[in-house]
C-alpha positions as protocol buffer text, in pm:
chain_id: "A"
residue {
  index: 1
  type: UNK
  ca { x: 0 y: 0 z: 0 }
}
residue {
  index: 2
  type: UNK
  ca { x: 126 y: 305 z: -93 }
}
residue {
  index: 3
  type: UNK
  ca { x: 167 y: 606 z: 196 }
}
residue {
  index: 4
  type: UNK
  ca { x: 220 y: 963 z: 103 }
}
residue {
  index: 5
  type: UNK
  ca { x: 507 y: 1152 z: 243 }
}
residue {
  index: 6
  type: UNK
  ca { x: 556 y: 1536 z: 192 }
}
residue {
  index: 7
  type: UNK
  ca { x: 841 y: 1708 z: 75 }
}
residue {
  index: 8
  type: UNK
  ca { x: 828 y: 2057 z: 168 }
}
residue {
  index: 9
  type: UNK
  ca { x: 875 y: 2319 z: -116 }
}
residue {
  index: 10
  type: UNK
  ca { x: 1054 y: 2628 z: -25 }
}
residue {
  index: 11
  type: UNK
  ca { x: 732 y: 2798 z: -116 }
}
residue {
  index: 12
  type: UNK
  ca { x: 560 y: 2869 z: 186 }
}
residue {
  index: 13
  type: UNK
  ca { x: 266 y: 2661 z: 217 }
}
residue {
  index: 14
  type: UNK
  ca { x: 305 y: 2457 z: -47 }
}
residue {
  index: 15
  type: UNK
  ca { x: 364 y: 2084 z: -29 }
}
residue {
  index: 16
  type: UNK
  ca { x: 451 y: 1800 z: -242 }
}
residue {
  index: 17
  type: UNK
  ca { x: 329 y: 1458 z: -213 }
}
residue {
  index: 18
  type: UNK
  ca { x: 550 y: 1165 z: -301 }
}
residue {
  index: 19
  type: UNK
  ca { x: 375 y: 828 z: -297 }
}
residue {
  index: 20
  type: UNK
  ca { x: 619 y: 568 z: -158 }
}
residue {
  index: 21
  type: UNK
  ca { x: 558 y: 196 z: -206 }
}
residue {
  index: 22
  type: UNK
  ca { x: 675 y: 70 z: 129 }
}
residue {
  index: 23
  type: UNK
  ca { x: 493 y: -284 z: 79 }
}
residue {
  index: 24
  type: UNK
  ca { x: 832 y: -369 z: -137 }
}
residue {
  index: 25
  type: UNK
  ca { x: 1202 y: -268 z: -70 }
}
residue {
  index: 26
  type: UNK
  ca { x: 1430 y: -326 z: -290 }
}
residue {
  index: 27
  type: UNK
  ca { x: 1685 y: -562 z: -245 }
}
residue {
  index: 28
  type: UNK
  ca { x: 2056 y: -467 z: -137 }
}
residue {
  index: 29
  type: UNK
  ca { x: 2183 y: -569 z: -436 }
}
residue {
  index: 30
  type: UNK
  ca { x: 1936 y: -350 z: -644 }
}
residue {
  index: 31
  type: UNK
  ca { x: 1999 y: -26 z: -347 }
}
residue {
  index: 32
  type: UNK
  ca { x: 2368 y: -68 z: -389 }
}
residue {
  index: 33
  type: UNK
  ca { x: 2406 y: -137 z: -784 }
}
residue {
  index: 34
  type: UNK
  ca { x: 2220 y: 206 z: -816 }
}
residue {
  index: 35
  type: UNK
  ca { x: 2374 y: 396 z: -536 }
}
residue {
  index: 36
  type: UNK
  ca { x: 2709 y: 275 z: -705 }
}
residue {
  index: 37
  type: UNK
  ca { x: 2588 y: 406 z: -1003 }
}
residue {
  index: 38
  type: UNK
  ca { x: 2506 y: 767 z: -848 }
}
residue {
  index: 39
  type: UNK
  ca { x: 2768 y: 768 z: -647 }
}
residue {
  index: 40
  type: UNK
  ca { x: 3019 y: 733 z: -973 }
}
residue {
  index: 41
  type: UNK
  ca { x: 2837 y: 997 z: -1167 }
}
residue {
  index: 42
  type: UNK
  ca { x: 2894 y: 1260 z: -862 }
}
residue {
  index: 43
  type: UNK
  ca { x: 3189 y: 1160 z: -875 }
}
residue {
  index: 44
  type: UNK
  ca { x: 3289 y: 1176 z: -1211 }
}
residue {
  index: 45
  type: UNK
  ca { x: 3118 y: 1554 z: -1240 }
}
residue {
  index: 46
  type: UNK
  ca { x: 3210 y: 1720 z: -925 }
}
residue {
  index: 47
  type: UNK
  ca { x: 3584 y: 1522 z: -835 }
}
residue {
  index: 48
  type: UNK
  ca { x: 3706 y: 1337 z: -529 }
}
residue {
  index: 49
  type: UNK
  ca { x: 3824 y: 1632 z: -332 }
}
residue {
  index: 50
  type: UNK
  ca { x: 3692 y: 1626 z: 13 }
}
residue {
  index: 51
  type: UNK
  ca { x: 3448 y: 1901 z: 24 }
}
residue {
  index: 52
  type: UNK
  ca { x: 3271 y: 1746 z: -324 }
}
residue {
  index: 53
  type: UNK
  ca { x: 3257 y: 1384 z: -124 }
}
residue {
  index: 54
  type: UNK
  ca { x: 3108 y: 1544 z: 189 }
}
residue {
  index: 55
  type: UNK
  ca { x: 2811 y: 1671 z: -44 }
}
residue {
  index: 56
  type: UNK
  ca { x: 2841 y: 1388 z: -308 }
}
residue {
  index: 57
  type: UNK
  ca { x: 2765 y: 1069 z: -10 }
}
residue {
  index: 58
  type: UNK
  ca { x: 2398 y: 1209 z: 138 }
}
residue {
  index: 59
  type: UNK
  ca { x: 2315 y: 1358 z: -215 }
}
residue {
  index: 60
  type: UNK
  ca { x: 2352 y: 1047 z: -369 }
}
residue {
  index: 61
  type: UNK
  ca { x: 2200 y: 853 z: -93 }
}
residue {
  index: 62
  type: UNK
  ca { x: 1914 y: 1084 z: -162 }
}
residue {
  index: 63
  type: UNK
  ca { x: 1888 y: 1013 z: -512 }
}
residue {
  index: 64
  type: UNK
  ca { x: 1912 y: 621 z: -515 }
}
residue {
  index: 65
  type: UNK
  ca { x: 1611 y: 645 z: -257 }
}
residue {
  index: 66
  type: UNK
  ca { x: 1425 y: 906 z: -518 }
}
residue {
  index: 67
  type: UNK
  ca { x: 1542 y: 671 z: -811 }
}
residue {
  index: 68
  type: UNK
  ca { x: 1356 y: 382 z: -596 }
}
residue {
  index: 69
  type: UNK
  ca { x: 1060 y: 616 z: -519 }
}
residue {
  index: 70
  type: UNK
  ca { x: 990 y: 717 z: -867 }
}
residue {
  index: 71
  type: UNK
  ca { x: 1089 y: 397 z: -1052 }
}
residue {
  index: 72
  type: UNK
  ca { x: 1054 y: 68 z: -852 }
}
residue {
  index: 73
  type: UNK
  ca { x: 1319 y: -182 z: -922 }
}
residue {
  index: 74
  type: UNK
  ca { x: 1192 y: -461 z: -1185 }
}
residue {
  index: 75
  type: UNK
  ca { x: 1388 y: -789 z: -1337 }
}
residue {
  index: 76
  type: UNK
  ca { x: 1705 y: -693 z: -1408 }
}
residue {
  index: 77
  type: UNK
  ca { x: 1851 y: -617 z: -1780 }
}
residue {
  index: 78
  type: UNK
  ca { x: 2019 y: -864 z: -2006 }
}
residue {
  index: 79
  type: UNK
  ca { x: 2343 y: -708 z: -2074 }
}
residue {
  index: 80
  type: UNK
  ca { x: 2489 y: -1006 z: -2297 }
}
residue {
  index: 81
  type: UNK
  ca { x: 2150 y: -1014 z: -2479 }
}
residue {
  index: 82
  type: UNK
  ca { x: 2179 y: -661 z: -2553 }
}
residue {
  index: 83
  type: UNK
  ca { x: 2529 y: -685 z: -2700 }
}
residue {
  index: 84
  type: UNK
  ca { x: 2453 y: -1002 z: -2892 }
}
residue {
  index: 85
  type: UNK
  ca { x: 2126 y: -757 z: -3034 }
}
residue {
  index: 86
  type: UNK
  ca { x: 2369 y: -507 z: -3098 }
}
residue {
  index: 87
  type: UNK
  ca { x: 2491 y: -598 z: -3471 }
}
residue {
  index: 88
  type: UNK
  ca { x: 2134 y: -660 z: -3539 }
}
residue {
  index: 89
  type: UNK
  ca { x: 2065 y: -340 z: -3480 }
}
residue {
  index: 90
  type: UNK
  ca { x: 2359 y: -158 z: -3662 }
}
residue {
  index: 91
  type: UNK
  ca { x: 2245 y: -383 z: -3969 }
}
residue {
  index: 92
  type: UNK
  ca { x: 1928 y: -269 z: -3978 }
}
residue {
  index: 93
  type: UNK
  ca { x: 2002 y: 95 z: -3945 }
}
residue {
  index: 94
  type: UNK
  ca { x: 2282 y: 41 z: -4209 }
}
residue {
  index: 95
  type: UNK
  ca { x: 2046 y: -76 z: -4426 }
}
residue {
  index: 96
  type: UNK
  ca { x: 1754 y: 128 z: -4353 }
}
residue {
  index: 97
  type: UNK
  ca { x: 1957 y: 427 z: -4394 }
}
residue {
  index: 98
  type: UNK
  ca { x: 2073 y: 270 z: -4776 }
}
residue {
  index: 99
  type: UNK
  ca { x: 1705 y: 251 z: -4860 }
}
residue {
  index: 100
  type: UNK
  ca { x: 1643 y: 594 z: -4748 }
}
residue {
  index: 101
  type: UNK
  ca { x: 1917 y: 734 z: -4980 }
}
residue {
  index: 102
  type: UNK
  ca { x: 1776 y: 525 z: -5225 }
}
residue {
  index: 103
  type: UNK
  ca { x: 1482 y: 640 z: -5207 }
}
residue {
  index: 104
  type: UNK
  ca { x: 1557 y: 992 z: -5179 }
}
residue {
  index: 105
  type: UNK
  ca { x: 1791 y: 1000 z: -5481 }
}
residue {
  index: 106
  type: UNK
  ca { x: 1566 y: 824 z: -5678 }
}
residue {
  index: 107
  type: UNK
  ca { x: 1420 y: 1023 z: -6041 }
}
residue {
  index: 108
  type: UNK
  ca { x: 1070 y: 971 z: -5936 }
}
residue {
  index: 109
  type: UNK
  ca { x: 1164 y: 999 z: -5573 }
}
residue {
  index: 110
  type: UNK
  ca { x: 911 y: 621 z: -5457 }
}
residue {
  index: 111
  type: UNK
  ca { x: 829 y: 758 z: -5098 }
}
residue {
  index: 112
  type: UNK
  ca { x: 460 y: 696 z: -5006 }
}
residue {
  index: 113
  type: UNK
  ca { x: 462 y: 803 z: -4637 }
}
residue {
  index: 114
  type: UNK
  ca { x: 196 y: 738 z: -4404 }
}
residue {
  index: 115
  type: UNK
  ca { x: 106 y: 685 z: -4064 }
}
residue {
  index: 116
  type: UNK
  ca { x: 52 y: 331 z: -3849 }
}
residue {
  index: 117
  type: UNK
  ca { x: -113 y: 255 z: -3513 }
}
residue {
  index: 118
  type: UNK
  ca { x: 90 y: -49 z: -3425 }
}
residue {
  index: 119
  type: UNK
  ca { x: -30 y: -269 z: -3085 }
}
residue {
  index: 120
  type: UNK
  ca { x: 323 y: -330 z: -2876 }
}
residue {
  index: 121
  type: UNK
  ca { x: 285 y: -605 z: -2651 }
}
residue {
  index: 122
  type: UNK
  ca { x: 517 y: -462 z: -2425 }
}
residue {
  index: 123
  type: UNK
  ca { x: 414 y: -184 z: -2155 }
}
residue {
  index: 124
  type: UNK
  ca { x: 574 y: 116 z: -1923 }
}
residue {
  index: 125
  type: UNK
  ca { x: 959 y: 146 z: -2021 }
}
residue {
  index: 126
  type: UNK
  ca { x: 992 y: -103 z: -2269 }
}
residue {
  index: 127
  type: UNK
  ca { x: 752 y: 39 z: -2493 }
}
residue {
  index: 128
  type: UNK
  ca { x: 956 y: 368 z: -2462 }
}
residue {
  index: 129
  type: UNK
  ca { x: 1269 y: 185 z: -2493 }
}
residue {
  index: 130
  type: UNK
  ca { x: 1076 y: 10 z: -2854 }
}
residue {
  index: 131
  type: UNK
  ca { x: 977 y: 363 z: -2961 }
}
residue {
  index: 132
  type: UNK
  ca { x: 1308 y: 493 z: -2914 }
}
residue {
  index: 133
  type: UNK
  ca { x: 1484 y: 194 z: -3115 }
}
residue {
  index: 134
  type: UNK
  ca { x: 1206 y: 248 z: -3376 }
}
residue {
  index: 135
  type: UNK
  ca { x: 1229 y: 615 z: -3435 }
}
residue {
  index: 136
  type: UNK
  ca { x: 1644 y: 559 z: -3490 }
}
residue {
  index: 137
  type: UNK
  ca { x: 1581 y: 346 z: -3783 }
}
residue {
  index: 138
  type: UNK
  ca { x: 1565 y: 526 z: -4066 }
}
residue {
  index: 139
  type: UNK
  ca { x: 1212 y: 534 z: -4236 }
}
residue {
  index: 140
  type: UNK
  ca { x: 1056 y: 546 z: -3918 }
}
residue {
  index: 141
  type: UNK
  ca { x: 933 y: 746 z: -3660 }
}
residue {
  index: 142
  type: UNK
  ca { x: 747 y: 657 z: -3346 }
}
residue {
  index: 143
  type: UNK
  ca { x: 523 y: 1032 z: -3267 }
}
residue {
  index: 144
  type: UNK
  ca { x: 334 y: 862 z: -2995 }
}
residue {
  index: 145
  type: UNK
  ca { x: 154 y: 597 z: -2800 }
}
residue {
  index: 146
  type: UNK
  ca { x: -237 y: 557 z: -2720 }
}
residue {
  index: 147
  type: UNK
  ca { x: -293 y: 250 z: -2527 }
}
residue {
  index: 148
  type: UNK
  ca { x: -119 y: -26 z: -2588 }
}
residue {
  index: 149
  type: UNK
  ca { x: -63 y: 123 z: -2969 }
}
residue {
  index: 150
  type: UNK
  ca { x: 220 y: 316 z: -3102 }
}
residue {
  index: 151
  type: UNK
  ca { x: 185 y: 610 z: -3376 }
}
residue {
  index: 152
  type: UNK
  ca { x: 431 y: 535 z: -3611 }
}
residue {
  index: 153
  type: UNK
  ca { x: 521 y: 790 z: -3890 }
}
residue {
  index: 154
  type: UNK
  ca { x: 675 y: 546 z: -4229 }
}
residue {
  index: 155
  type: UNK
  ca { x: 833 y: 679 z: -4523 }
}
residue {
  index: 156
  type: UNK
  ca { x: 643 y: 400 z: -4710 }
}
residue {
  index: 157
  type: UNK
  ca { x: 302 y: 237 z: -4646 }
}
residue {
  index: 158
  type: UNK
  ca { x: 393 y: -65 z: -4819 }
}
residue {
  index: 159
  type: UNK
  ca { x: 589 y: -243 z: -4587 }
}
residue {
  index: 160
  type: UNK
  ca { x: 500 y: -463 z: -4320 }
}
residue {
  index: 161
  type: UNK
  ca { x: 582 y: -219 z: -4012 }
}
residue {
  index: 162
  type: UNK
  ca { x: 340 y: -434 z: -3802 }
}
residue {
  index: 163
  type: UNK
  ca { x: 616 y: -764 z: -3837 }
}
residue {
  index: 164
  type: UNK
  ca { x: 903 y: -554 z: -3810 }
}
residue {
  index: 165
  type: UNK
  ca { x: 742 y: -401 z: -3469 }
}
residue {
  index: 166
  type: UNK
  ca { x: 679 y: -728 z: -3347 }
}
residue {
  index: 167
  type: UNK
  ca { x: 1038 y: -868 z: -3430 }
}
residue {
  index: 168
  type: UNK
  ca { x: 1147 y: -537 z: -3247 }
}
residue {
  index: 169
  type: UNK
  ca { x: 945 y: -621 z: -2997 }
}
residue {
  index: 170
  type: UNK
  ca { x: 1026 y: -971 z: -2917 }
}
residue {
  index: 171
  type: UNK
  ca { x: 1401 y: -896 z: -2916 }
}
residue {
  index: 172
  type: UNK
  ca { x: 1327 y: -632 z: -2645 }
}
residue {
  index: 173
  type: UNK
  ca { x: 1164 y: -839 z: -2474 }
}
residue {
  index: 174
  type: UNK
  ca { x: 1408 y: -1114 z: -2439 }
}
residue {
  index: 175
  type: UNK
  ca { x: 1627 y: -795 z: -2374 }
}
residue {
  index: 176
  type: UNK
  ca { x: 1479 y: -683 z: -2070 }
}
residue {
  index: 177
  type: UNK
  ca { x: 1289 y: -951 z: -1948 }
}
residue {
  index: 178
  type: UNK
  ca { x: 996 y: -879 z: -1995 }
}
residue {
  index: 179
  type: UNK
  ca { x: 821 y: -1252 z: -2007 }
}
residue {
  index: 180
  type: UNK
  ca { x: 974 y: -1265 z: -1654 }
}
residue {
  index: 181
  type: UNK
  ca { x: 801 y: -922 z: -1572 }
}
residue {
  index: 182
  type: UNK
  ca { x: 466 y: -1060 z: -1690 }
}
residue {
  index: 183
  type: UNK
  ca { x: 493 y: -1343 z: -1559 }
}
residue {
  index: 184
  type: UNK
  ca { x: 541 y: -1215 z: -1189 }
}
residue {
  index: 185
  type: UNK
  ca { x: 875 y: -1413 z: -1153 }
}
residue {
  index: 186
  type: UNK
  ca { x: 1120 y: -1079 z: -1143 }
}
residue {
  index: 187
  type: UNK
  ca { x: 1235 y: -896 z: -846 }
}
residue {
  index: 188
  type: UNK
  ca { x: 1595 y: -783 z: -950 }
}
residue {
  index: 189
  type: UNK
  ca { x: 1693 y: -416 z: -1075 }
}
residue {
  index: 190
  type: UNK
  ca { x: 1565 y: -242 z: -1340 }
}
């Protein structure tokens, strides 16, 4: 159950609610992978001289429990799968980029764009994460979501966006876990 704690606002009178899930810590391994990761980014902009590190340990402290607060820990990411989708992907934009040129230095210039409402199995930050891969293909460009659908702009109606989404899609998935997030079975970091 979620419980509301208020951060005052330097504005007098004026309060922010934050709704914590307290019915679900995190665990360690999850608090300290992302405090790490705060902890190296403070460090990397502000230095390791002592003044920065006296600031640096409670603000990152701060913003691993904020990170936690505002995006719950989920199964954890496939780092191997992602580098073994990585040529895929470079392919595909090689290629997609070749057809755009093609297409664009073309006589009769053959572009017949149009627009696609695509249904992405995939919810919350993995549909981002498939509208982000999406729109850096050339040819396409993900404007939107409604639903479960994304609003995808194509430089050519003719081809089967709705297989290539779903080929996107399933590699995500596999990705980032996602049949483990449905399923109920995850519990690592996100």
């Amino acid at each position: 159950m979620s419980q509301p704690i208020c951060l005052a606002n330097p504005a007098p009178g004026f309060i922010i609610p934050l709704m914590v899930d307290r019915s679900s810590f995190p665990l360690p391994g999850a608090v300290l992978r992302r405090l790490a990761a705060f902890a190296t980014l403070w460090l990397v902009l502000a230095g390791a001289a002592p003044d920065a590190l006296a600031f640096g340990v409670p603000v990152a402290a701060l913003a691993t429990w904020m990170s936690f607060a505002l995006l719950p820990a989920g199964p954890p990411l496939r780092l191997g799968r992602g580098l073994r989708a990585l040529p895929h992907f470079l392919w595909r934009s090689v290629v997609g980029g070749v057809d755009v040129a093609q297409r664009a230095f073309h006589p009769r210039l053959p572009l017949d764009p149009g627009w696609a409402k695509v249904r992405v199995p995939l919810g919350g930050g993995a549909r981002v994460a498939l509208g982000a891969e999406l729109s850096l293909m050339p040819g396409t460009l993900v404007a939107g979501s409604a639903g479960d659908r994304l609003l995808i702009h194509m430089l050519d109606r003719s081809q089967d966006i709705e297989g290539a989404v779903a080929l996107e899609a399933g590699r995500l998935a596999e990705i980032a876990g996602a049949a483990q997030e449905a399923s109920g079975t995850g519990g690592g970091e996100s």
